[in-house]
N, C-alpha and C positions, 0 to 999 in steps of 0.2 A: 504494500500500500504506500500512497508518496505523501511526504510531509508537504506541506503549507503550498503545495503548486510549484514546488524548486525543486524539480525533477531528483527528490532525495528519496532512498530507499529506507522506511520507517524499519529501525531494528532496537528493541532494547539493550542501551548500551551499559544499561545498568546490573545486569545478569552476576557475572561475575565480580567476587565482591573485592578484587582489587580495583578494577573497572569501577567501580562506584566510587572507593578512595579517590579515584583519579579525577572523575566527576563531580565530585561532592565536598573534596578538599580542596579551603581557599587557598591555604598557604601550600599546597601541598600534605600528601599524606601516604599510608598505606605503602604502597606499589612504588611513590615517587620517592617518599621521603628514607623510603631503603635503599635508593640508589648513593644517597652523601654520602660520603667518609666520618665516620667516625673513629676515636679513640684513635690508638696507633697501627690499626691492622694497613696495608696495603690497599689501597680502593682496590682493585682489582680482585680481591679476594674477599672484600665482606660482600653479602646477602643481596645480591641484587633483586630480589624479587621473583627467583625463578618460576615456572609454571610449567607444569605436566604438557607434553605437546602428544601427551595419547589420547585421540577423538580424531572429528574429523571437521576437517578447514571447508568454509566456503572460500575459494579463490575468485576474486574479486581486480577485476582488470583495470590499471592507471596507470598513469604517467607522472616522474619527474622532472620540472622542466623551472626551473629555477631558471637565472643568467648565466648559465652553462654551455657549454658545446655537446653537451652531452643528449640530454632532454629525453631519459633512456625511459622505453615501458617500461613498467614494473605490475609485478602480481604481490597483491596484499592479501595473506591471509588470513580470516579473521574464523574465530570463534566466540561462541557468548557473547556477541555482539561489540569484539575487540579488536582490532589489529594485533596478529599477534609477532609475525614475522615477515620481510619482504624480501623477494625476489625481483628476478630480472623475467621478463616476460617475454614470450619469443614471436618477434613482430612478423609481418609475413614475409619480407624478405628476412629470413632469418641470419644472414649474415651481421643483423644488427642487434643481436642479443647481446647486451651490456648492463652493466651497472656498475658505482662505484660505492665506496665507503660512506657519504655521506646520503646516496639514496637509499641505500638499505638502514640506515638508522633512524627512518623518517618515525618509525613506532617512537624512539623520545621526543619528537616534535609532536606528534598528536597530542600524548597523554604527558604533560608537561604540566607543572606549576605555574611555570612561568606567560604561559597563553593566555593573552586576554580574554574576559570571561563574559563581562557585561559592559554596555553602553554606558560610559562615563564622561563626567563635566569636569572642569580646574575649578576648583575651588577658589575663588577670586574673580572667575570671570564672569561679566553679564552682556548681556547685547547692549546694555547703556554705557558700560565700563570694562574693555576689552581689558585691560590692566596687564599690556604685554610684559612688563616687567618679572612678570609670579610665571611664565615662564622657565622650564629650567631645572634644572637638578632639585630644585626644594620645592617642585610643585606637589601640590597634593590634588586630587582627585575623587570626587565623590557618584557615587552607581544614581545612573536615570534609569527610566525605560526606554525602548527604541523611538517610539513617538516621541519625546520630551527631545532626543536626540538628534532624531531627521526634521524635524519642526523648527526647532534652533536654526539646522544647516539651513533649510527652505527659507526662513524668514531673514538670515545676516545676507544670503545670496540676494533676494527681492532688493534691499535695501541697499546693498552695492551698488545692484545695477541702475536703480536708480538715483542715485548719487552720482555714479562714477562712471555710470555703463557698463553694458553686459564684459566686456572684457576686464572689465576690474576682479572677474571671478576666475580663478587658477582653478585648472581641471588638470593636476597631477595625476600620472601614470609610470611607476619606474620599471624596473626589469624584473622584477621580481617572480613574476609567474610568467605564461605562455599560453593563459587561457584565455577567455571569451573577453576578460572582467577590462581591458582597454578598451576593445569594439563598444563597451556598452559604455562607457563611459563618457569616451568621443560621439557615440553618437545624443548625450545628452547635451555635452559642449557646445556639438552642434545646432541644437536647437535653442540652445538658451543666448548663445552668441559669445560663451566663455572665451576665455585665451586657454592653450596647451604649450608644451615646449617640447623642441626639435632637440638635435644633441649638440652638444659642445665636446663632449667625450670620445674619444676611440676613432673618431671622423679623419684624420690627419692624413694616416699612410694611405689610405679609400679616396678620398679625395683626390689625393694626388695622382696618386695612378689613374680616378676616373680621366684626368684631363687630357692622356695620352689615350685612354682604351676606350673609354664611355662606358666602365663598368667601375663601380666600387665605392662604398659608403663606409659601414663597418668594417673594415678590411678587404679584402675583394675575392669576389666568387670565383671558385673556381671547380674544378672536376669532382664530379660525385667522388667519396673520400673512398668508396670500394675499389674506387679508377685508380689509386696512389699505387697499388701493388707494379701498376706498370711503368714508375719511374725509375729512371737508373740512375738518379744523382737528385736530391733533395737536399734541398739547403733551408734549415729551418733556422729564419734570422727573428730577433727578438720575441721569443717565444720559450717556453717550456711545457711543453708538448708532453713530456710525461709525467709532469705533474699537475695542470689545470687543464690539459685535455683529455684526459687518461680514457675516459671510457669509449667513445668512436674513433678521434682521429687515431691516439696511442698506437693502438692495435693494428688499423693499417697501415700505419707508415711501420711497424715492426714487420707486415706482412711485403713489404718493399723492400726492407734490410734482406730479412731472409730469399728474397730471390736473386739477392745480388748489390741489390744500390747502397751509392756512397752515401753516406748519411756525414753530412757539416753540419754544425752548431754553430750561430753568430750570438754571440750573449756575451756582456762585460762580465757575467755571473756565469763559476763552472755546474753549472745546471744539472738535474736530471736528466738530460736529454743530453748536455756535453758529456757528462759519464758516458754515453751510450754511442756517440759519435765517431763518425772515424778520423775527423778533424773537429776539431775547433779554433775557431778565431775568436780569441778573449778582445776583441772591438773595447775600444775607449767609450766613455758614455760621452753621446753626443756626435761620432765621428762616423756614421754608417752612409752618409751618402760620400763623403771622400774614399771609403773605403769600394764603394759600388763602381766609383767611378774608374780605381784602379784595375777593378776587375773587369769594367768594360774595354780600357785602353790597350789590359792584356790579350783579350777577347782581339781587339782589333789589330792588335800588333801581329799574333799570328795568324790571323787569318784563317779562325776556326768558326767566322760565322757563319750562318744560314743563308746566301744568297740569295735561294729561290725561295726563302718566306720573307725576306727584306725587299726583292722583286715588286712581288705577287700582294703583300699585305700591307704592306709598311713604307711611309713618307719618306725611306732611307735615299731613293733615287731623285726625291722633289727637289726642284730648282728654287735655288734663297736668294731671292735680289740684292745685291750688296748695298745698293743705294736706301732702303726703308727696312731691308728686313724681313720682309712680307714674302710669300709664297709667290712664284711668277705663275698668271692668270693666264691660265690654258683660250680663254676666251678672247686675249689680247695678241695673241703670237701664234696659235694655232687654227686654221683654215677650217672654216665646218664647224666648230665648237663655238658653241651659245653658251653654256653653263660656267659658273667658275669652278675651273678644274686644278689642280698642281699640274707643274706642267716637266717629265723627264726626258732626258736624251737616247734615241733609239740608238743603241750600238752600233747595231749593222747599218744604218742608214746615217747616223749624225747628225740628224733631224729631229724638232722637239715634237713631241706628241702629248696629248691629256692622262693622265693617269686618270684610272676609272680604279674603283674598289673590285678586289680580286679578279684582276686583270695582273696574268702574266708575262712580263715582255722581256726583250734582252736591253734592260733599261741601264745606262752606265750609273754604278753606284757611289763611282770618285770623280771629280775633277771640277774645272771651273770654265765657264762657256759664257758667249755674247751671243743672246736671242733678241733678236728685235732690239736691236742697242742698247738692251742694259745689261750688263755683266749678273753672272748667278753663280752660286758655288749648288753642289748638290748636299743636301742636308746631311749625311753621310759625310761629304769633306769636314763639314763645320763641327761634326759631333768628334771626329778624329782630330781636327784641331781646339777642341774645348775641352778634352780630356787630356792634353800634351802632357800638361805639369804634374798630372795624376797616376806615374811613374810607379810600382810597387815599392822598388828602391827608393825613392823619393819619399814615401809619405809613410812609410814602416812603421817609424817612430812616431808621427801622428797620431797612428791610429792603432797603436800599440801590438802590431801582427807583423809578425817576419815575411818578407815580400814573397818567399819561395813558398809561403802558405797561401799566401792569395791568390798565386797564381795558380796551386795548383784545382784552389777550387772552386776558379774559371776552366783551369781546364776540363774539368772533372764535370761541368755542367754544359760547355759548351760540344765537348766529344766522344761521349759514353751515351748519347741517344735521348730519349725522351727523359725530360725533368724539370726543377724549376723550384721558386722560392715557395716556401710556406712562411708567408711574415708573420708575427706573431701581434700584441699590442704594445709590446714595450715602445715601438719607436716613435708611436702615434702619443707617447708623452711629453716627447721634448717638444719645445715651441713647433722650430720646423720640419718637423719629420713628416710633412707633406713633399717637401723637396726629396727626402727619400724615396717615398712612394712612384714618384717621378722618375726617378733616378734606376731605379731596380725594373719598371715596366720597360724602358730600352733594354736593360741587360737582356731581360728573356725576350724582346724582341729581336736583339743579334744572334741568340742562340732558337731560336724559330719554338718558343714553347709557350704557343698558343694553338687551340682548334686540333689536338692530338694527344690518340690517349698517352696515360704517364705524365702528363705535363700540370705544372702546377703553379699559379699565378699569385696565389694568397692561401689563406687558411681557414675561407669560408664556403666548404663546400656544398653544394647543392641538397639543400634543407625538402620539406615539405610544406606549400601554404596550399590554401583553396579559397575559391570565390564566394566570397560572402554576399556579391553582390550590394558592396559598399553600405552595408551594413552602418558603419560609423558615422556614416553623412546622412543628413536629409535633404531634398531638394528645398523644399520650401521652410526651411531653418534658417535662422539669424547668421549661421557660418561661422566657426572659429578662426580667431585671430591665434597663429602660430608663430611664438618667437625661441629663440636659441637661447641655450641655456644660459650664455653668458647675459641677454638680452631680459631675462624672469628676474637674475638679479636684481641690475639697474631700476627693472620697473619698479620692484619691491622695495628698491634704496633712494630714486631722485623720482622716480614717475615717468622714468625714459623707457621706452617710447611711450606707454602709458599706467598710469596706477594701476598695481593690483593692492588690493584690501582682503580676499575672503581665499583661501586655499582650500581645496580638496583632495588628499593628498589618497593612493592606495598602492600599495603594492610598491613603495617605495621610502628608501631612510635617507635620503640624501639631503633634507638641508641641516639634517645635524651630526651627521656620518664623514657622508659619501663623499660631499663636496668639496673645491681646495678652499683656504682659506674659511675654515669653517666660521671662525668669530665675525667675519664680516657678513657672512650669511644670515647668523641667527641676530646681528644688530640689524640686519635689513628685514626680516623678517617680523619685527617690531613695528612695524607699519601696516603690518595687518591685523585687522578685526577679527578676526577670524580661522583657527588651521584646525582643520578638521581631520582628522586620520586614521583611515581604515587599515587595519593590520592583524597579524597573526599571532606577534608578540608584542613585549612592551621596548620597541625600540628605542635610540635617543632621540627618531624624530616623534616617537610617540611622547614620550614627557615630555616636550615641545609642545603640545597638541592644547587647543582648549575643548574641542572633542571627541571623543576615544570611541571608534568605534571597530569591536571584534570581529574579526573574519574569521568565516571558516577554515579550516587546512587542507589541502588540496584534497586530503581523502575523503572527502566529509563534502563534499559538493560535485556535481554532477560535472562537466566541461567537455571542453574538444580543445585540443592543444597541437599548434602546429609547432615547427621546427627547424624553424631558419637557420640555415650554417650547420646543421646538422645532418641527422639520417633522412632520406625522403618518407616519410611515412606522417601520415595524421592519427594522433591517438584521442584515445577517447578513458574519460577517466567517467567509473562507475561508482559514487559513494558507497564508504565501507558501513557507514553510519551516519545518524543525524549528526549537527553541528555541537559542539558540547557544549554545556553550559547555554549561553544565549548570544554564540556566535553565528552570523550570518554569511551567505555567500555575497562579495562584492555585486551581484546580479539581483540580488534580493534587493539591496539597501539601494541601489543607483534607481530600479524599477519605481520603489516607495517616495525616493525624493524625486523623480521626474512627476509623480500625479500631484505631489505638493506642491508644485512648480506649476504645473497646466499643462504637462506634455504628455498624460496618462493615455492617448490614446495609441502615443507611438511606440510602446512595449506594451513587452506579455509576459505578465507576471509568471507564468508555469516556463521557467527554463528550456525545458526539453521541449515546448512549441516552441520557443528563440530560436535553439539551436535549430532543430528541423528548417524555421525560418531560412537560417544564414545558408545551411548545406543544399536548401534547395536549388541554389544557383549553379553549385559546380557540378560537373561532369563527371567526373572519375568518384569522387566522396559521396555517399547518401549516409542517413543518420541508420539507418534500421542495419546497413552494412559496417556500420563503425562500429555501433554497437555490440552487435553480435561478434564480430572477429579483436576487439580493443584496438586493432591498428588497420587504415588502410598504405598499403603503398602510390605513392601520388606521382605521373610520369613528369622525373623532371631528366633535362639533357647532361647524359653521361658525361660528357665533352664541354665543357666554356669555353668561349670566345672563337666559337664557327661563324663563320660569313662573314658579313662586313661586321666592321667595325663601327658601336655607334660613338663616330665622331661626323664632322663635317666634310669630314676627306672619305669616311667608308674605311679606313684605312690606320696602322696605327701610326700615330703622330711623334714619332721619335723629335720632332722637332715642332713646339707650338708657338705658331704665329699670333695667338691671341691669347698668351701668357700674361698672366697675374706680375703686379711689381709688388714686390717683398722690400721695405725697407730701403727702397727708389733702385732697387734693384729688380731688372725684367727676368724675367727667368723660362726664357725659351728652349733653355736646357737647364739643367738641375745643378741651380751655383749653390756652395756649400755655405751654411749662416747656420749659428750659433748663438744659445743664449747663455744663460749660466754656467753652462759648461767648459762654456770657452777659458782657457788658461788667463786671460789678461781681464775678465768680469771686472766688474767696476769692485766690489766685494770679497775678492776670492781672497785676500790675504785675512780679512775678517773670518769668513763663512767658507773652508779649505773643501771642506768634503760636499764631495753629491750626493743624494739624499735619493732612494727610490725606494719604492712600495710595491713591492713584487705581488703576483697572485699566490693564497696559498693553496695546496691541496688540501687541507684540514678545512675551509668554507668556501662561498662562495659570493665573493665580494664580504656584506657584513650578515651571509646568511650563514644558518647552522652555528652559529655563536655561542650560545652554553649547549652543547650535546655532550652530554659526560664524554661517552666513547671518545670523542675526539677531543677534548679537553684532558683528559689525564694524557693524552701524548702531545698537547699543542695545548700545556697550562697557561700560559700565559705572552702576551708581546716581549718581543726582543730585540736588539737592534746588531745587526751583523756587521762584525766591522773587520778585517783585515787585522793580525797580529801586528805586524808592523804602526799601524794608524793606532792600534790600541797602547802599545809600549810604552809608544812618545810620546803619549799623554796617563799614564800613568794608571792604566787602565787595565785588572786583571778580570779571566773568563769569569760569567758571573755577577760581575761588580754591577750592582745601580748607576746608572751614569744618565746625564742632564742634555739631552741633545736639542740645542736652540739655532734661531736666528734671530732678526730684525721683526720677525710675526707673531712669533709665539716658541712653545716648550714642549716636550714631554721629556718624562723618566720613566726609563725603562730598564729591563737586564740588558748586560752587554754577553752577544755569545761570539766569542774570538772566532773567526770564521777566513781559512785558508781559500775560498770558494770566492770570497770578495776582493778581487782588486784593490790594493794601497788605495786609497782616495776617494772610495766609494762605502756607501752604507746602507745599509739596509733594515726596514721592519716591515713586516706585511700586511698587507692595508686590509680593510677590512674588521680589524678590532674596534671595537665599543668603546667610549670615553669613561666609561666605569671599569676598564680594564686596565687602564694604565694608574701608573700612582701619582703623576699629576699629568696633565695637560691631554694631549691629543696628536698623533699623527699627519690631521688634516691642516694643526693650528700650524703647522710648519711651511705649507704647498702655499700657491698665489695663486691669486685670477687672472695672469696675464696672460694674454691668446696673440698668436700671429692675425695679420692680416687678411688674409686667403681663407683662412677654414674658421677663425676663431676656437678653434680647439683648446680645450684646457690642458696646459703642462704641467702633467702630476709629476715626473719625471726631472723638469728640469728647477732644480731646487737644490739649495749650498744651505749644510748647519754647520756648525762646530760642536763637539763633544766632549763633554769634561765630567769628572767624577762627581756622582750625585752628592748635594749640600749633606753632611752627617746626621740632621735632623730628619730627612725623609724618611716616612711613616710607612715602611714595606711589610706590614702584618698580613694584610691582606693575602699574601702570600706565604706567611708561615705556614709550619706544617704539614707540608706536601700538599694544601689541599688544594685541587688542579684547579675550582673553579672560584677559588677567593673564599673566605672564612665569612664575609660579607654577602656574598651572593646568596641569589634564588636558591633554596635545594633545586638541586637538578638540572636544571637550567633549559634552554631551549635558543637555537637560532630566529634569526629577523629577518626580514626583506629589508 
């Protein structure tokens, strides 16, 4: 039978009487409060709560799909109306049966103490007296009902909009899931005339590369990840692949090693994946497009490129007018041609001809010729002559790799067959790690690894979506105004471009997390009337909140979960149980405040007619087919980047005439710019070391954050520093130590770390501000963005480190106990 119209399957989850502790205790109880450490035993060895697994399991079909690469089905088993155990579920391509450590522990995210329970207010706040100040770590909060809750939300939004206008109202959506719960959101944004936001995040290397290929946002698409087995040389550059990718890509690129291929590592960190490498190039942070560049010069020095895809595909043969710089116009010098075309020299003839998109000719790809009286070099000369200085032996010491390594792994990618980069996100943190982007899409265009299996352009490979049939829009809706993340700040802080007052924030921690420069966030945040916050646990942007509102946990609500950058398949998750306590699904509460609103007749409260709604558009997905099987497989192209190319030429643009200027610098090829990292910063004798926040495998971003399991092995923040950097400052493994700049602090352990580069440091982002013993990881990063992408630089950031003041208060940490003496029992991760 289905609860309240939300496609939930009614089960008593009260059956079993740990199951009730779990349900019934506020603070935690029973089941949960066996899981803490007590006394001096070993966590690991007191009473976790075991449970007889003799009976029989209903297997219960879902998906996890966090901001992961992963987004693996899983099968929950439940009895007595519990979750008891999870598996990896085997989708219909069964090559993609995966899971990893943090999806199989999702049973301590359900039944957790720490999950919010009920619809709650800040004590302090009213609609007449927002009192953003009682925000904050000493907020307290008192339990409403859901109407008292959605009523609030409905009436501060009314009163925005008329105030300030419908865009004064923020429709937050972060990564957190991969269900339905954005579509419904946007499309209530939509109708009310809300603002949303775009990214500022992870956009850098995608971007840059779109401007040469006409693909790439989040890093760039490339070959279904089963196609990797057919590389013979995979160069995986900022990334660590076997540890934040582990469950799909891990596997097939192991299934790539094993048939042969070279596996390089580019990472300033010896990584999980440089263990595993057959090279590695320890890259200086900051130096990868100098480094790209060597390895294109060597590419062109011997003369190990692709010809006939430099021919056939690529601007390598286009004519550059010396006089403006500009493309010569096929339309101006060639006979019969109306269109503006690039315009190459026919070999056999010597005559200029239009270059057309995959059109192969014997087009000369070197030299410099007078068409029509104005002199032209072919873009090909220009890019041999803009990469001169870019010598192996020249720039060794730069970029900290011995030349006879870089070369050989150009050689190794340009003539061992099909392969190609797998970029990871590291590089999309420095300012301009869009110029890399740039920079690496020529490499694999000289080495022809595009449009052929084995070849590998990025490290987003062809996911699963389907057509909702625009779903998130309405025709005759007001329309969201959509600004970039750097752009939600401003409005929150000066009213640039315009005020927001009222946030709604779900499925996301980011303005007291996530985001850099946290302090300047939550003082711009202070200008609204309003942050309302649907969540799973009590995150920092939750005590942030003047409305607290419970969401269900993914098992515990009905969905359809697609899978971008992932496996091709659409999954379908089946509640294991009702919501606990009086958590709601994000579909439920958005449905409720759109009829408070006046827009009741554009949803339907029973989910599963939504969903039916949304699937009935696609072709390949039906809902009754989802349902029944948990996964469909959805046809996406084996192969990225067949046929033209979407740029303006059809073609790829190793050479772009309507290049962005960076710092009144044009950049028609990929000139190397530096922020922080640069050795002469304005700062660096103050602020010596580079600061990064690697991904770790123990969460995801700041999810899964108290899971015991992974907390007795990842107890607490650490900052990794190089023995050498730790000496000289007086710093032994262990030691508390104070790592600041000119923004802010934290104190942290220092763990001595051979893995880290002299000069470099590291903590893993992700940790909670109640995890450190003062400050915050974010309070260290800035909001400065380049020009071109506005991307945020988690990456490029300088502290200094020095041994923690002898006053600091590290109890929290005494006792072995993994998740602070202070904490929740038990704990639980956040979106």
């Amino acid at each position: 039978m289905m609860a309240d119209g939300d496609g939930v399957y009614r089960r008593d989850v009260l059956k079993a009487s740990s199951a009730a502790a779990v349900a019934l205790g506020l603070g935690g109880g029973g089941y949960i409060s066996s899981l803490a450490q007590t006394g001096d035993e070993p966590f690991s060895q007191q009473n976790p709560g075991i449970d007889s697994f003799v009976g029989q399991d209903e297997v219960i079909k879902t998906a996890c799909a966090p901001n992961c690469r992963g987004k693996c089905p899983l099968e929950a088993h439940v009895r007595d109306g519990r979750v008891r155990k999870i598996e990896p579920q085997v989708p219909e391509d069964e090559r993609y049966k995966r899971a990893c450590t943090l999806g199989l522990s999702h049973t301590q995210r359900v039944y957790n103490s720490t999950r919010l329970k009920y619809p709650m207010r800040r004590v302090g706040w009213s609609p007449d007296d927002p009192n953003p100040e009682g925000r904050g770590d000493d907020a307290e909060f008192e339990r409403i009902t859901w109407d008292e809750a959605l009523d609030h939300i409905a009436s501060e939004m009314e009163d925005a909009r008329e105030q300030y206008g419908p865009e004064s109202v923020y429709f937050e959506t972060g990564s957190g899931d991969n269900g339905i719960s954005a579509t419904i959101q946007s499309r209530l944004s939509s109708l009310f005339g809300g603002t949303q936001m775009t990214w500022s995040i992870d956009i850098n290397v995608g971007l840059g590369f779109r401007r040469l290929s006409g693909g790439g946002f989040f890093n760039v698409p490339t070959n279904e990840v089963a196609d990797w087995k057919n590389a013979n040389t995979v160069i995986v550059w900022g990334s660590d692949i076997f540890a934040s990718q582990l469950q799909q890509d891990a596997s097939k690129l192991l299934d790539a090693v094993e048939n042969g291929a070279k596996l390089v590592c580019v990472d300033p960190v010896f990584t999980n994946t440089a263990a595993k490498a057959d090279l590695w190039l320890p890259v200086k942070p900051g130096k990868d497009t100098p480094l790209t560049l060597a390895m294109i010069k060597t590419v062109l020095d011997e003369e190990t490129y692709d010809t006939e895809f430099l021919r056939e595909r690529s601007l390598a043969p286009a004519l550059v007018r010396s006089d403006n710089g500009k493309l010569l116009d096929a339309s101006e010098v060639v006979e019969g041609v109306t269109e503006d075309r690039p315009v190459a020299i026919d070999e056999t003839t010597g005559e200029p001809v239009a270059l057309e998109p995959e059109t192969y000719g014997e087009y000369a790809l070197f030299g410099e010729y007078t068409v029509g009286g104005v002199t032209c070099q072919t873009a090909m000369t220009m890019l041999e002559s803009f990469v001169a200085d870019y010598d192996p032996d020249e720039i060794a010491s730069e970029v900290g790799i011995q030349a006879q390594n870089i070369r050989t792994a150009a050689r190794w990618l340009a003539t061992r067959g099909p392969g190609g980069i797998a970029s990871g996100y590291g590089i999309d943190r420095y300012k301009y790690g869009h110029i890399f982007g740039q920079a690496y899409a020529i490499l694999l265009a000289l080495t022809g690894d595009y449009g052929r299996h084995g070849s590998l352009q990025g490290s987003h490979p062809a996911g699963g979506s389907y057509n909702d049939g625009g779903y998130g829009s309405v025709e005759d809706g007001a329309g969201t105004t959509v600004l970039p993340q750097t752009k939600i700040l401003t409005a929150m802080e000066s009213g640039d471009p315009h005020q927001l007052k009222v946030m709604y924030a779900q499925e996301s921690n980011f303005i007291a997390n996530q985001l850099p420069d946290r302090q300047r966030w939550l003082e711009a945040a202070k200008n609204l009337d309003l942050i309302a916050v649907a969540d799973m646990h009590h995150t920092p942007t939750v005590q942030h909140a003047d409305i607290i509102l419970p969401a269900s946990h993914w098992f515990e609500r009905e969905d359809v979960v697609t899978t971008w950058g992932g496996h091709p398949h659409i999954m379908y998750r089946q509640p294991a149980h009702d919501p606990l306590w009086e958590a709601k699904s994000d579909h439920w509460m958005l449905v409720r405040l759109a009829e408070r609103l006046g827009y009741g007749d554009y949803f339907i409260r029973d989910k599963s007619e939504t969903l039916k709604t949304m699937l009935k558009h696609d072709d390949v997905v039906d809902y009754e087919t989802l349902k029944r099987q948990g996964t469909v497989k959805v046809n996406t192209p084996t192969v990225k980047f067949k046929g033209e190319f979407n740029t303006p030429s059809g073609r790829l643009e190793i050479y772009d005439e309507d290049a962005p200027t960076e710092n009144g610098v044009s950049l028609e090829f990929p000139k190397p710019m530096e922020s922080r990292t640069a050795d002469d910063w304005e700062t660096a004798d103050d602020y010596p070391l580079t600061f990064i926040q690697k991904h770790s495998k123990w969460r995801i971003h700041s999810q899964y954050e108290y899971q015991n399991w992974l907390r007795e092995i990842n107890p607490e923040p650490q900052l990794d520093i190089n023995p050498k950097d730790a000496k000289a400052r007086g710093i032994e493994d262990s030691d508390y130590v104070r790592v600041h700049n000119d923004r802010g602090e934290m104190v942290v352990k220092a763990k001595l770390n051979e893995a880290i580069q002299p000069g470099l440091v590291n903590t893993d982002q992700g940790w909670w501000g109640s995890d450190y013993v003062r400050g915050h990881h974010n309070d260290l990063t800035h909001t400065d963005v380049c020009e071109v992408t506005g991307n945020f630089a988690f990456y490029d950031v300088r502290v200094e480190v020095e041994p923690a003041p002898d006053d600091i208060d590290t109890s929290k940490y005494a006792d072995n106990q993994p998740t602070g003496v202070n904490k929740p029992v038990a704990g639980a991760g956040g979106d």
